[in-house]
C-alpha positions in Angstrom: 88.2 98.3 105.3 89.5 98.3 101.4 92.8 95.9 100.7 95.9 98.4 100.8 98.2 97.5 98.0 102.0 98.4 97.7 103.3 99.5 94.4 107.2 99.7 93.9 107.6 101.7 90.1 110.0 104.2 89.6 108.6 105.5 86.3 106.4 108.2 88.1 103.0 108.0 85.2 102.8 104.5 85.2 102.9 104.9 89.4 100.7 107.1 88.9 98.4 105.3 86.1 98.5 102.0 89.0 97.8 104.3 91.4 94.5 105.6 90.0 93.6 102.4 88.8 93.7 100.7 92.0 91.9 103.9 93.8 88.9 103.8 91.8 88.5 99.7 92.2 88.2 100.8 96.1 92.0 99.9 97.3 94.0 102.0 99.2 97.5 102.4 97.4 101.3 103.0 99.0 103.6 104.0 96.3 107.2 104.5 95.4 109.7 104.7 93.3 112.3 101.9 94.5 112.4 99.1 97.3 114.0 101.3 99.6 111.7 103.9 100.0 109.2 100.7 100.3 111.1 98.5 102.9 109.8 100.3 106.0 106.4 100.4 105.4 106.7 96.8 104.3 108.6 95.1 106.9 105.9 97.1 109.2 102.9 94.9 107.8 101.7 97.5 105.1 99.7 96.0 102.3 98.0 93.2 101.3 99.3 92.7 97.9 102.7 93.7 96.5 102.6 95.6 92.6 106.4 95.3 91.7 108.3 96.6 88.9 110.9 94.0 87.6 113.4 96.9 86.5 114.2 99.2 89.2 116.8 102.6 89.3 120.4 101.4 89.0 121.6 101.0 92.4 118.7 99.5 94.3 117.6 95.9 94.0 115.9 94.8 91.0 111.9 93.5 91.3 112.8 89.7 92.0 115.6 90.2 94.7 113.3 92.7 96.2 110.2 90.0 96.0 112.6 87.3 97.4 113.6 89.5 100.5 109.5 90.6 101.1 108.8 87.0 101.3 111.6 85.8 103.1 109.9 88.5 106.1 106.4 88.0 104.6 105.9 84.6 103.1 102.0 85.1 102.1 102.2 88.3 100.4 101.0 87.9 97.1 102.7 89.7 94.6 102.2 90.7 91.2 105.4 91.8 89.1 105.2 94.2 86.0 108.2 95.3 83.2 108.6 97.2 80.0 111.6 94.7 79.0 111.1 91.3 77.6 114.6 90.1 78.1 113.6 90.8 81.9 109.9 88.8 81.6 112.5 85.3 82.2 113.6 86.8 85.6 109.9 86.9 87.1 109.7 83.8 89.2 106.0 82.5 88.5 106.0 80.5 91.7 106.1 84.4 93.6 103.8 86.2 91.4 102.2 86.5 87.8 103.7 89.0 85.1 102.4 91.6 82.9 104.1 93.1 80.4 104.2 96.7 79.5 102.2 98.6 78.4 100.2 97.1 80.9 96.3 96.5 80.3 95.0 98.2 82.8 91.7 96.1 83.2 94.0 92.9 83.4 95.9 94.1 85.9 92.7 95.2 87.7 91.5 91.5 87.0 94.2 90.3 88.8 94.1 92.7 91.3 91.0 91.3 92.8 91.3 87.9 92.0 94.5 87.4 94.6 92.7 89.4 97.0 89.4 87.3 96.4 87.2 90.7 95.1 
């Protein structure tokens, strides 16, 4: 059975660009658009590996307060945390996931992909 990965992006083509991505590599891909559209599905044992926007819709919880309260539930969910704003990059907590910065490489993140889930 292929590794279901969660992405959290409210810019709807890069979702979508992750998305594809991630499908033709052989995972199996939730999105959507903000944490609380995610929370459900995540707090119910979806997904193997958590694709996270840093910058999130004003309103909801931005990507690191959102990857603290995943792991406070789900301590051994690997997560991977993207963002299109540098002065944001100093917010990602390394010790919860790696960072890429946008535009994101699409290979790397693919790279990355499989090496937290050990494919």
């Amino acid at each position: 059975m292929p590794h279901r990965i969660v992405v959290i992006e409210d810019d709807e083509p890069t979702r979508y660009a992750y998305e594809r991505v991630l499908i033709s590599a052989g995972y199996e891909v939730v999105a959507f658009a903000d944490y609380f559209s995610a929370s459900a599905a995540i707090d119910l044992g979806t997904g193997a590996l958590l694709l996270l926007d840093l910058k999130l819709p004003n309103g909801t919880p931005h990507g690191v307060s959102v990857a603290r309260m995943v792991r406070s539930k789900r301590p051994d969910l690997p997560v991977i945390f993207v963002t299109g704003y540098a002065d944001y990059a100093e917010y990602a907590d390394a010790d919860i996931g790696k960072l890429h910065m946008k535009p994101v490489n699409l290979d790397d993140l693919l790279t990355d992909v499989r090496s937290v889930l050990g494919r």
